[in-house]
N, C-alpha and C positions, 0 to 999 in steps of 0.2 A: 212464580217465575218459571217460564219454558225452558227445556232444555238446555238449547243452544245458547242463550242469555247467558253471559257473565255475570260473577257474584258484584256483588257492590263493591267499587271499591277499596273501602275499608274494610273488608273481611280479609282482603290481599296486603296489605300495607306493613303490618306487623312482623309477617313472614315474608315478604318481601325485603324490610330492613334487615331481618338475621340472617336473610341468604345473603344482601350484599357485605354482611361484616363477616360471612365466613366463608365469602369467596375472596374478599381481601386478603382474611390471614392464611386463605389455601396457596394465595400467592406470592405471600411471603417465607412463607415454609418452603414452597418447592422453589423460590430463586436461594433461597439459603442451603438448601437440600443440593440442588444443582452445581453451587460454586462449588459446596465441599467433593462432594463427583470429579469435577471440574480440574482442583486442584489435584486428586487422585491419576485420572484419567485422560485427561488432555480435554479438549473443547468439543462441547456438545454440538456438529455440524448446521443441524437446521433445528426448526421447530416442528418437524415431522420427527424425526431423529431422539428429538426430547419424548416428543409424546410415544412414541416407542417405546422408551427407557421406563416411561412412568408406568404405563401399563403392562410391564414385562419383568423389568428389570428390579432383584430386590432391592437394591440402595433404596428404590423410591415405595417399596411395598408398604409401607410405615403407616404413608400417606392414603392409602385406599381409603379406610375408614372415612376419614373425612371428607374425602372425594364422594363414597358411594352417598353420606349424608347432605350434600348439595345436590345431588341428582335426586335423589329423595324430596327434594326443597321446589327445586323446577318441576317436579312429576304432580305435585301438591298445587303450583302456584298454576300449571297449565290445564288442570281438570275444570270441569264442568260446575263444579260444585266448592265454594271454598269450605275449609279447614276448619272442622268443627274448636271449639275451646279445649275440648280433651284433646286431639290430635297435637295441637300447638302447644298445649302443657308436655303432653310428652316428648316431644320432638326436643322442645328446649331444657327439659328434664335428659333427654340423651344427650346433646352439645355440652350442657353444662359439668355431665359428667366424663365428658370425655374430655372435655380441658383442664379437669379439676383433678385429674390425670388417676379419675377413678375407674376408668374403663382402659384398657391396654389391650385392646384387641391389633394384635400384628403386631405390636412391638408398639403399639402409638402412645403411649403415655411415658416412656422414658424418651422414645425420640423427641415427642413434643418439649417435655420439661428441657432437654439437653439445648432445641433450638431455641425456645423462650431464654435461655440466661447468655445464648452467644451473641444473640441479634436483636437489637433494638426496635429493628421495626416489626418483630414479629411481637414484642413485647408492646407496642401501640394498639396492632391490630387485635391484642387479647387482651388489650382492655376497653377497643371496641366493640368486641364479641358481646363482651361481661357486662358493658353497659346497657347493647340491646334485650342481652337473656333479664337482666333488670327491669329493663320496661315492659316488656314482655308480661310477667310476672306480676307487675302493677292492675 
């Protein structure tokens, strides 16, 4: 395979699924993250405004981690070269412990656990995650 050649692809498909189940449940976190703001602070004016907050603001520091691990996912899924079996073990070996709220980097495993028992749909999207980190693993 040359260079520029794309992997096949099903070397992208697998890692492809867990980045869109944990860009779901990143969007669910931060519209649950944002009401409670929300309700604090009065209305977040635009969506420039938000994404200021998220990247600046600690209410939403919580959240990095799992932000920095989808930018990690796109920097994987846009290379030259797909993602060996170990990369992708470990990758979902990090997710899974970060939901499993064995990792708490920035505070994220008590925020996580606190928005999983408020919000329902954050509790769909994490047992979307859970089911791809499953097949994954298969």
């Amino acid at each position: 395979m040359n260079a520029s050649a794309s992997p096949p692809p099903f070397a992208r498909e697998p890692l492809a699924a867990l980045r869109k189940a944990l860009l779901d449940l990143h969007k669910a976190l931060l519209a649950e993250t944002r009401a409670g703001y929300e309700r604090l602070f009065g209305p977040i004016p635009s969506t420039s405004a938000l994404l200021d907050l998220v990247t600046a603001d600690p209410w939403f520091a919580w959240l990095r981690p799992l932000t920095g691990l989808i930018v990690e996912m796109d920097e994987l899924l846009e290379a030259d070269t797909a993602p060996d079996a170990e990369t992708l073990a470990a990758l979902r070996r990090r997710i899974a412990g970060m939901i499993a709220g064995n990792v708490d980097t920035e505070g994220f495993a008590r925020s996580y656990r606190d928005a999983l028992q408020r919000d329902p749909n954050i509790a769909i999207a994490h047992a979307a995650v859970r089911r791809t980190l499953d097949a994954l693993r298969a």
